[in-house]
OpenMM code with the backbone's topology and positions (N, CA, C; nanometers):
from openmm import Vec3, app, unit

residues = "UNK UNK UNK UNK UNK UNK UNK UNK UNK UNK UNK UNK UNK UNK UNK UNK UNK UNK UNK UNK UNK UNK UNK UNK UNK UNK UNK UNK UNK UNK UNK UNK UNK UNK UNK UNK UNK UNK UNK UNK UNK UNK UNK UNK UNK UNK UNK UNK UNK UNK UNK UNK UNK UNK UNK UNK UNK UNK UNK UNK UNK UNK UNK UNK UNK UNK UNK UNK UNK UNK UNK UNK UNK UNK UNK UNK UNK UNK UNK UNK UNK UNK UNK UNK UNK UNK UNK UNK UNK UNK UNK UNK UNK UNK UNK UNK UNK UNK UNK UNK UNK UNK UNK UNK UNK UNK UNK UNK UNK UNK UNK UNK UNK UNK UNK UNK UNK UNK UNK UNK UNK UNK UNK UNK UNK UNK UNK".split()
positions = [
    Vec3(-6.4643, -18.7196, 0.8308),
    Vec3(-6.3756, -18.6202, 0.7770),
    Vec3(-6.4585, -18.5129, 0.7063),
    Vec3(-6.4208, -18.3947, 0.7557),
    Vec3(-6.5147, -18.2592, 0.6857),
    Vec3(-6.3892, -18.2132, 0.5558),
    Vec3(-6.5000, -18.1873, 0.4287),
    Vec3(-6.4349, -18.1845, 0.3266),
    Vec3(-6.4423, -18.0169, 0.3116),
    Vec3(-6.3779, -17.9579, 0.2423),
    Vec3(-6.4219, -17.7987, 0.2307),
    Vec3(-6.4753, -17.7913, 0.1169),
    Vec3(-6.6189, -17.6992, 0.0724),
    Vec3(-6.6549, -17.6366, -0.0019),
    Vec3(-6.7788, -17.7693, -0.0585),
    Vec3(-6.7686, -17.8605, 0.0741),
    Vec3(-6.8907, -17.9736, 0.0251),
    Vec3(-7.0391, -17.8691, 0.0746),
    Vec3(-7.1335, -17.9607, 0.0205),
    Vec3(-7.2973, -17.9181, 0.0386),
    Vec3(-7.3232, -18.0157, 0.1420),
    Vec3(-7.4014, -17.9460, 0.2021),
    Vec3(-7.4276, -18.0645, 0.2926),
    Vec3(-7.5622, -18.0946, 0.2405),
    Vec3(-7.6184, -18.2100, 0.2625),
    Vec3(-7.7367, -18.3359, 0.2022),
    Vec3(-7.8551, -18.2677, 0.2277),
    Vec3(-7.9475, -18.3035, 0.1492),
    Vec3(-8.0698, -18.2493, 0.1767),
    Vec3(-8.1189, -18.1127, 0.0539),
    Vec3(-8.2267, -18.0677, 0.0083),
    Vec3(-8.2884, -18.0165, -0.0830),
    Vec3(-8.2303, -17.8996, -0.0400),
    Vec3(-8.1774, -17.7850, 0.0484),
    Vec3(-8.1800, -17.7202, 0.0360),
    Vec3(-8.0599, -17.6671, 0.1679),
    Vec3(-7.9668, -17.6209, 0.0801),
    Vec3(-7.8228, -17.5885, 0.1823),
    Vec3(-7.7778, -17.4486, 0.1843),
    Vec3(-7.8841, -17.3536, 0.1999),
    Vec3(-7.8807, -17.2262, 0.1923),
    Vec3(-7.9861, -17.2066, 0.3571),
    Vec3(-7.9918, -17.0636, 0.3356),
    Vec3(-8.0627, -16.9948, 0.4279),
    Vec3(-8.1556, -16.9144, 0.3534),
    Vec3(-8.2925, -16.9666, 0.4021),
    Vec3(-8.4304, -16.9013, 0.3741),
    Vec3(-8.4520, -16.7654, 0.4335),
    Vec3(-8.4628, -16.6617, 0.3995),
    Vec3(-8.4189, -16.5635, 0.4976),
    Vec3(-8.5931, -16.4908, 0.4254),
    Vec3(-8.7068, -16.3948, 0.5094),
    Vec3(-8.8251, -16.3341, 0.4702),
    Vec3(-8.8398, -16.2197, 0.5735),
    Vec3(-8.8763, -16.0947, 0.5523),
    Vec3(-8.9261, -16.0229, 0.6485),
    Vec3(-8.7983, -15.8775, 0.5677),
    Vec3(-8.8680, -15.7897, 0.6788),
    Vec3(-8.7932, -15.6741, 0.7193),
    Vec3(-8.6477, -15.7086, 0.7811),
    Vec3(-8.5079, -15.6530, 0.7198),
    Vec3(-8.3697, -15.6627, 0.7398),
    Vec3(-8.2956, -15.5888, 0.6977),
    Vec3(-8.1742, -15.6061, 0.7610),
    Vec3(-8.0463, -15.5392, 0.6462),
    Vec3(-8.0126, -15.5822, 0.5348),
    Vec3(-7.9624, -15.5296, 0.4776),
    Vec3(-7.8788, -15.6157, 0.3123),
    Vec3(-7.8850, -15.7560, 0.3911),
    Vec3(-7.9225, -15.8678, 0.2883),
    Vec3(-7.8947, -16.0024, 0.2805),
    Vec3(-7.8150, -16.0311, 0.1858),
    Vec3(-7.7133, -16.1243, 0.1834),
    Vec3(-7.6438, -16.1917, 0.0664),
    Vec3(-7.6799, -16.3416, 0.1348),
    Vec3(-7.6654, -16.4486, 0.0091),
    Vec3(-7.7110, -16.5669, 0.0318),
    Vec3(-7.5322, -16.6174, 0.0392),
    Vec3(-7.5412, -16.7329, 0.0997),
    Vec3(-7.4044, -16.7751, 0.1808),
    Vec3(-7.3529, -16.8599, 0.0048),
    Vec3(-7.2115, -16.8493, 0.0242),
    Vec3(-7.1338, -16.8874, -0.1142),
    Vec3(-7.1791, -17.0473, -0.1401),
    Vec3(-7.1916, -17.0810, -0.2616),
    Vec3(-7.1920, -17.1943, -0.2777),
    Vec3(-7.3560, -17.2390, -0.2725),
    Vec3(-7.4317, -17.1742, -0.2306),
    Vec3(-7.6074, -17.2640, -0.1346),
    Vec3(-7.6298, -17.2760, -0.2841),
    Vec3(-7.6826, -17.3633, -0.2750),
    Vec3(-7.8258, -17.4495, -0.3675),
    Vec3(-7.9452, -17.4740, -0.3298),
    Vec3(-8.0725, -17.4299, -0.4347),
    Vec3(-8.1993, -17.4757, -0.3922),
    Vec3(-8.2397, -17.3363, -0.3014),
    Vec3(-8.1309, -17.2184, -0.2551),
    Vec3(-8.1770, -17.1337, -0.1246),
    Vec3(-8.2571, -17.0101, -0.1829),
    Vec3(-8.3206, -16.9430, -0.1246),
    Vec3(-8.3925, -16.8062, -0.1949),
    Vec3(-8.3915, -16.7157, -0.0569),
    Vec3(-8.3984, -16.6011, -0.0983),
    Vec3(-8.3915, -16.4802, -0.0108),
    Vec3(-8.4497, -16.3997, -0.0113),
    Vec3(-8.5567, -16.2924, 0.0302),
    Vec3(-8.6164, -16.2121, 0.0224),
    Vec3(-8.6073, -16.1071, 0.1078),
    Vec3(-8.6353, -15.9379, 0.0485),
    Vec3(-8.5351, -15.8762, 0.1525),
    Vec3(-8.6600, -15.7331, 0.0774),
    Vec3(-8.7149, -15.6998, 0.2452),
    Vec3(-8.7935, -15.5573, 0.2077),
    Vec3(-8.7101, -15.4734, 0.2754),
    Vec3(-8.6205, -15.3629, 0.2330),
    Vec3(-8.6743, -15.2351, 0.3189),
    Vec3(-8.7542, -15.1310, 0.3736),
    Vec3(-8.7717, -15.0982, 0.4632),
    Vec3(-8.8929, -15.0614, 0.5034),
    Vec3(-8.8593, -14.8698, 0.5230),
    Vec3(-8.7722, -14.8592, 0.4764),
    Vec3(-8.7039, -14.7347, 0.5506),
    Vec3(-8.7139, -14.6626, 0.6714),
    Vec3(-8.7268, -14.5760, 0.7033),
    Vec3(-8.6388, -14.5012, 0.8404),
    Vec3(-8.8518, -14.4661, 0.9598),
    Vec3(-8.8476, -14.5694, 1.0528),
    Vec3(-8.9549, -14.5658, 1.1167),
    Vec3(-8.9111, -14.5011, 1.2470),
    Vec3(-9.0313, -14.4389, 1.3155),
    Vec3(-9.0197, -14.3903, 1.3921),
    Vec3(-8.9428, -14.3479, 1.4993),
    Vec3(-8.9913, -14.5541, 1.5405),
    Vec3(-8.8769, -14.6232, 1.6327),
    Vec3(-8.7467, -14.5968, 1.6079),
    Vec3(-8.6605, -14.5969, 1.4901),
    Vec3(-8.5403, -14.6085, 1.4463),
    Vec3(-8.5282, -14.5405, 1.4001),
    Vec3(-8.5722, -14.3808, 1.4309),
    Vec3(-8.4885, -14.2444, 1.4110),
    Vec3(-8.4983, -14.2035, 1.5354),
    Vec3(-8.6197, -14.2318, 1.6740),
    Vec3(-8.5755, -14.2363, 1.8181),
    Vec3(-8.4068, -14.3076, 1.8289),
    Vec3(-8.4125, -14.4146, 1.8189),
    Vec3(-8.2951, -14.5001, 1.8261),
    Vec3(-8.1760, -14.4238, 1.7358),
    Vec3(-8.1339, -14.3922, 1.6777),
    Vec3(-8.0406, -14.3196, 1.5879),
    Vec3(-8.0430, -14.1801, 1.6689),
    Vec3(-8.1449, -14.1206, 1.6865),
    Vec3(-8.1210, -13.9720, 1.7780),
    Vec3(-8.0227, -14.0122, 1.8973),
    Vec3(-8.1252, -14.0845, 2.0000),
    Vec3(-8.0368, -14.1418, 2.0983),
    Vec3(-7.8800, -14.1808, 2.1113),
    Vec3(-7.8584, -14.2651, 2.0165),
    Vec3(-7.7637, -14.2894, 1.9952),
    Vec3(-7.6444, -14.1937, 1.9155),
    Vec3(-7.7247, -14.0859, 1.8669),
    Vec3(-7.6418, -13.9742, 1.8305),
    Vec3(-7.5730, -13.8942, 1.9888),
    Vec3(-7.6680, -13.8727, 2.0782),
    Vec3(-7.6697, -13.8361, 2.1710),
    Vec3(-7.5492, -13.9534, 2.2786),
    Vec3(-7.5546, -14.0316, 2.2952),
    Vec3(-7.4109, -14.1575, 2.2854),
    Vec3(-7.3023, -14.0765, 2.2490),
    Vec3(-7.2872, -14.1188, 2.1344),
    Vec3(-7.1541, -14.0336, 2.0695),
    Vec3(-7.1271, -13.9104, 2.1325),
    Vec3(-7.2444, -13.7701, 2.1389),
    Vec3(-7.1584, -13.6533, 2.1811),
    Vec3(-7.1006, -13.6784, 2.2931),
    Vec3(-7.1613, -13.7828, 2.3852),
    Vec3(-7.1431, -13.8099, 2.5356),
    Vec3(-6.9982, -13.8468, 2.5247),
    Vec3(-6.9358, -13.9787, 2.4382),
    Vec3(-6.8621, -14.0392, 2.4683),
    Vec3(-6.7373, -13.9655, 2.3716),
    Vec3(-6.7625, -13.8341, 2.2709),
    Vec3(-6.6895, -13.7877, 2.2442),
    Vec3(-6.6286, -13.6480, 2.3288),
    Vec3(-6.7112, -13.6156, 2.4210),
    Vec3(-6.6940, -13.5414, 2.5055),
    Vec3(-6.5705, -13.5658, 2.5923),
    Vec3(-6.6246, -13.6899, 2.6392),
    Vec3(-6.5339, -13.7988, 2.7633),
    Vec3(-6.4144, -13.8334, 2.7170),
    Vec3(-6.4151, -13.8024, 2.5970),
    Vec3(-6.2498, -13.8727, 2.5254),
    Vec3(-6.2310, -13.7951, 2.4148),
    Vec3(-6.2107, -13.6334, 2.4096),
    Vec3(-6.1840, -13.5595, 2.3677),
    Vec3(-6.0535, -13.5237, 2.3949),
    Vec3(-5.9781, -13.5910, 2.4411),
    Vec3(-5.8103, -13.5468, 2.4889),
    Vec3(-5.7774, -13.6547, 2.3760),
    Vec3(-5.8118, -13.7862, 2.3221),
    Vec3(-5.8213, -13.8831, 2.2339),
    Vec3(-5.8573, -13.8650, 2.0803),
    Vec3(-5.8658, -13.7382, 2.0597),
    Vec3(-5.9892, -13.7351, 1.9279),
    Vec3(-5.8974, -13.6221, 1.8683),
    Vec3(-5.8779, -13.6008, 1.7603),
    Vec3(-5.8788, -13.5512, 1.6617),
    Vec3(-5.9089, -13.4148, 1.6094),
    Vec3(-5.9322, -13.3179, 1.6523),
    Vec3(-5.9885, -13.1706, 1.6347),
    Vec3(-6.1713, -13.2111, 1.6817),
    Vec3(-6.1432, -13.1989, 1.7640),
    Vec3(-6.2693, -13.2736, 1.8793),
    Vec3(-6.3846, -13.1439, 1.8339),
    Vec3(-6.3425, -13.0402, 1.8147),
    Vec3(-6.4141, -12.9140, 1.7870),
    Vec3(-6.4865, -12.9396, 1.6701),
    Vec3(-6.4229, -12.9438, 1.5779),
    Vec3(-6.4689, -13.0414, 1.4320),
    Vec3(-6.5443, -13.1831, 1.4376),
    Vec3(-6.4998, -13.2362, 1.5351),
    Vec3(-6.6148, -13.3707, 1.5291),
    Vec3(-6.7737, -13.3375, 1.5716),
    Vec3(-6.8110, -13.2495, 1.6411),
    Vec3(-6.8361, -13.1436, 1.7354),
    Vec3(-6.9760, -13.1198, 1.6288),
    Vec3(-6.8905, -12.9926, 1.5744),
    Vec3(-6.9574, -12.9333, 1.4392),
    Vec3(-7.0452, -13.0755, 1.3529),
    Vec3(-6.9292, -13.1370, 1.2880),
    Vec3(-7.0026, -13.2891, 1.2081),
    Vec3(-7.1222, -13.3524, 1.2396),
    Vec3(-7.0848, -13.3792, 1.4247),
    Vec3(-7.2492, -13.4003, 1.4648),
    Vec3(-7.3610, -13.3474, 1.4513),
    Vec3(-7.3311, -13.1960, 1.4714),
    Vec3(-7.4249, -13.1419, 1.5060),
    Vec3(-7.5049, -13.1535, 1.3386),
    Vec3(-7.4316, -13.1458, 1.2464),
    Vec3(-7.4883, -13.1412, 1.1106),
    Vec3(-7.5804, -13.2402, 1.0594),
    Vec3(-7.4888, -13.3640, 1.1760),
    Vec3(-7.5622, -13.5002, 1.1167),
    Vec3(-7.6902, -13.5395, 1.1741),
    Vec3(-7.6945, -13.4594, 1.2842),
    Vec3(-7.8300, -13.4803, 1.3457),
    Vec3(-7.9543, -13.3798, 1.3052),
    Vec3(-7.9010, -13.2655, 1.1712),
    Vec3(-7.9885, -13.2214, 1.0862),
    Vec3(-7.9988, -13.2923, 0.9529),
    Vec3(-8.0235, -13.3941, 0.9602),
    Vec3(-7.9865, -13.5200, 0.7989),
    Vec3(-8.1474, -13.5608, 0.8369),
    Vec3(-8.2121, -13.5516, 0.6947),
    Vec3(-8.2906, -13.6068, 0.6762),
    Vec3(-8.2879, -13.7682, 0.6241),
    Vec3(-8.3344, -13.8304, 0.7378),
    Vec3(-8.2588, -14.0326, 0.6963),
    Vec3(-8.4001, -14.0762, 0.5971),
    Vec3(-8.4743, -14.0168, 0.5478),
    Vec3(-8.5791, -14.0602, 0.5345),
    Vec3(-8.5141, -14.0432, 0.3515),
    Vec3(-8.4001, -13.9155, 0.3298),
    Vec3(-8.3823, -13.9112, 0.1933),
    Vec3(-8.2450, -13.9503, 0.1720),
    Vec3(-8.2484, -13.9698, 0.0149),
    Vec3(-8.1234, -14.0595, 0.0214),
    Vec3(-7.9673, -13.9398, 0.0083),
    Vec3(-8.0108, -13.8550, -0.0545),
    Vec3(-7.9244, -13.7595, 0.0154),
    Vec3(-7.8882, -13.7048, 0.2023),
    Vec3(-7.9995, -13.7465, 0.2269),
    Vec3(-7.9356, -13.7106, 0.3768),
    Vec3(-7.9067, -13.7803, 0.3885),
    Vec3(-7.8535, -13.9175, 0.4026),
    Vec3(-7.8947, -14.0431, 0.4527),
    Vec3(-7.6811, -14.0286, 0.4022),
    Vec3(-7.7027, -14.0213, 0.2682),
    Vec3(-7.5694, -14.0245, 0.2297),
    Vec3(-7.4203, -13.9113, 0.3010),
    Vec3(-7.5000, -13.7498, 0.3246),
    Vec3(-7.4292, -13.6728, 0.3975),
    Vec3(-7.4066, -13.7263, 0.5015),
    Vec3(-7.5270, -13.7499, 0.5930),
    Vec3(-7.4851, -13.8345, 0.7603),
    Vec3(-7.3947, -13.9429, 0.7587),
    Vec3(-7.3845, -14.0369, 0.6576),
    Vec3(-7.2600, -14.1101, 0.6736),
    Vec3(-7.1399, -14.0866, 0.6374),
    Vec3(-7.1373, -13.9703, 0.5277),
    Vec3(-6.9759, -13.9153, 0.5328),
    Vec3(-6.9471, -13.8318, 0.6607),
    Vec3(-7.0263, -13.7313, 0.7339),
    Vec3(-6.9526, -13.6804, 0.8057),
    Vec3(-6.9258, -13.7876, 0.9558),
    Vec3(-7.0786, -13.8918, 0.9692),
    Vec3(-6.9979, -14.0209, 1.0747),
    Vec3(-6.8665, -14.0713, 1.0291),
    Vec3(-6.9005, -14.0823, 0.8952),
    Vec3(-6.6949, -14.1783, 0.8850),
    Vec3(-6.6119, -14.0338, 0.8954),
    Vec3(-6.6150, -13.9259, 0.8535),
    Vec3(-6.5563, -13.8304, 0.8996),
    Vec3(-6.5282, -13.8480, 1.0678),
    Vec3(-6.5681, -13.8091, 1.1372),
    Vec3(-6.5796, -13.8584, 1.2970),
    Vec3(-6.5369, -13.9490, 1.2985),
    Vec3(-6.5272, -14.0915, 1.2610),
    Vec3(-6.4941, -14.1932, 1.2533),
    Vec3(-6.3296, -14.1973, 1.2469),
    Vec3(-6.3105, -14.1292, 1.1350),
    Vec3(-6.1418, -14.1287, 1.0861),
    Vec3(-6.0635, -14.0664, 1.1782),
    Vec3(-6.1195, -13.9735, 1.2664),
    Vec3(-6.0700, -13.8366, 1.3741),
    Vec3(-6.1140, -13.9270, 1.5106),
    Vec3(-6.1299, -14.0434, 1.5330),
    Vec3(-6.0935, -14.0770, 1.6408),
    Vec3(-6.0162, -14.1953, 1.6726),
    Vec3(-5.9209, -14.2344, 1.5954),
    Vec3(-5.7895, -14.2870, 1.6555),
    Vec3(-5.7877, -14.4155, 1.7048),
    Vec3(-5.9167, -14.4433, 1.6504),
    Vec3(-5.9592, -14.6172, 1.7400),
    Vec3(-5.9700, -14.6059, 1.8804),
    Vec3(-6.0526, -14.4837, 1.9372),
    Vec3(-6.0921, -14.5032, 2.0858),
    Vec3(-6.2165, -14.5792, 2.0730),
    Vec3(-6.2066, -14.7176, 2.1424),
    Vec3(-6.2604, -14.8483, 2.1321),
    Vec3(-6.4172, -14.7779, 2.1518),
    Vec3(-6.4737, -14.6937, 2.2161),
    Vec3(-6.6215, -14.6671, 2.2854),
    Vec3(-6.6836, -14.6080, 2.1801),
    Vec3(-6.6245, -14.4946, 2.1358),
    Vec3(-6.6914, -14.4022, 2.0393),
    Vec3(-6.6834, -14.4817, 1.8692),
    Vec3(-6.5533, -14.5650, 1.8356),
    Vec3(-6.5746, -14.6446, 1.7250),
    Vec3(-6.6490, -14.7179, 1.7063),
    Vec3(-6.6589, -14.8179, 1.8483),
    Vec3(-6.8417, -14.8901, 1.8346),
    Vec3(-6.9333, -14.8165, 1.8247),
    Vec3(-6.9583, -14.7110, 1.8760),
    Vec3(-7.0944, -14.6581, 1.8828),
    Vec3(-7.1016, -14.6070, 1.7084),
    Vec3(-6.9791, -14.5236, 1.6662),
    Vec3(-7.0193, -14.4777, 1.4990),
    Vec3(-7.0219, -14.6030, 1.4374),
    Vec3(-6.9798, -14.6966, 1.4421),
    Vec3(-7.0227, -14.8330, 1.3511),
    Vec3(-7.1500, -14.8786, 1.3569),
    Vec3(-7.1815, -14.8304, 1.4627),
    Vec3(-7.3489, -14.8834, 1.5196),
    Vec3(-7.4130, -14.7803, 1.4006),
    Vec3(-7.4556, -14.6354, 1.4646),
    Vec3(-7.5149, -14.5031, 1.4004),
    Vec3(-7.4730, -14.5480, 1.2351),
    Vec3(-7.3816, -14.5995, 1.1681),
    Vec3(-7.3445, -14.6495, 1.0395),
    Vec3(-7.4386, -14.6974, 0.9788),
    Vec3(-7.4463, -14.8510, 1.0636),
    Vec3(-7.5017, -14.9293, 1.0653),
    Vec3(-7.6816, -14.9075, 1.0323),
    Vec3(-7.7253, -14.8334, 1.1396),
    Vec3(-7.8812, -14.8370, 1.1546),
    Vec3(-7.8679, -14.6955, 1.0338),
    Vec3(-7.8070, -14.5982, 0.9812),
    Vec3(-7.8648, -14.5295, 0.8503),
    Vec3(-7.8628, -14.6417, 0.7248),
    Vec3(-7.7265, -14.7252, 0.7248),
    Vec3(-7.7999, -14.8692, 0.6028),
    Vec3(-7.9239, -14.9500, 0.6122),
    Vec3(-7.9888, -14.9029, 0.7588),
    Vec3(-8.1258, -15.0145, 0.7318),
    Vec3(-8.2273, -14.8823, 0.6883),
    Vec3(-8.2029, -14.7865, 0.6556),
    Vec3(-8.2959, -14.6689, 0.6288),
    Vec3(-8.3782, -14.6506, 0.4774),
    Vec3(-8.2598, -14.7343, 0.4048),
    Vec3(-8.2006, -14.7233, 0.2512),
    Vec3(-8.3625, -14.7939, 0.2130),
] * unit.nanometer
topology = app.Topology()
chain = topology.addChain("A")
for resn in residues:
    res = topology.addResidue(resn, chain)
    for name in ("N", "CA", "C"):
        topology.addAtom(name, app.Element.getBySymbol(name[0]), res)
């Protein structure tokens, strides 16, 4: 019989987590667990990857612009966000209001909401 909110046996009922990541939180309840968490901010690789993937979005906001929201305006937003410096924490902070901006102006079209959750996503590992 599984009990809720038991530990399970042994010195240590957490997750050891070391290296380069996103935000870590340690799981509710662990004992004995430790966590360590560098950011490394915004590398090469992963402002290629964030361009690209900016480039995604205009694609797939293009394609589903009968779906979107003053598509002209999402339009503009991009183009701003792909002048954001991710390296500062002010840009870093503009580029994600005008993505959730974009975000809010598209209506839950399933393609382009994954992709801005993604682009979200990789400016929090920048921090």
């Amino acid at each position: 019989m599984i009990r809720r909110n038991s530990q399970p046996s042994g010195d240590n009922s957490g997750i050891v987590n070391y290296g380069a990541m996103g935000n870590v939180q340690n799981q509710p309840g662990a004992t004995n667990s430790r966590q360590s968490q560098t950011n490394t901010g915004a590398g090469p690789d992963q402002l290629k990857e964030f361009s690209a993937l900016l480039d995604r979005i205009r694609h797939q906001l293009a394609a589903e612009q009968g779906r979107v929201n003053d598509y002209q305006q999402c339009v503009v937003l991009l183009d701003l966000t792909t002048q954001q410096r991710l390296d500062d924490t002010g840009g870093r902070s503009t580029a994600t209001t005008m993505l959730e901006q974009i975000l809010a102006k598209c209506d839950g079209v399933p393609g382009l909401v994954s992709l801005l959750a993604s682009a979200l996503s990789l400016i929090a590992t920048f921090a």
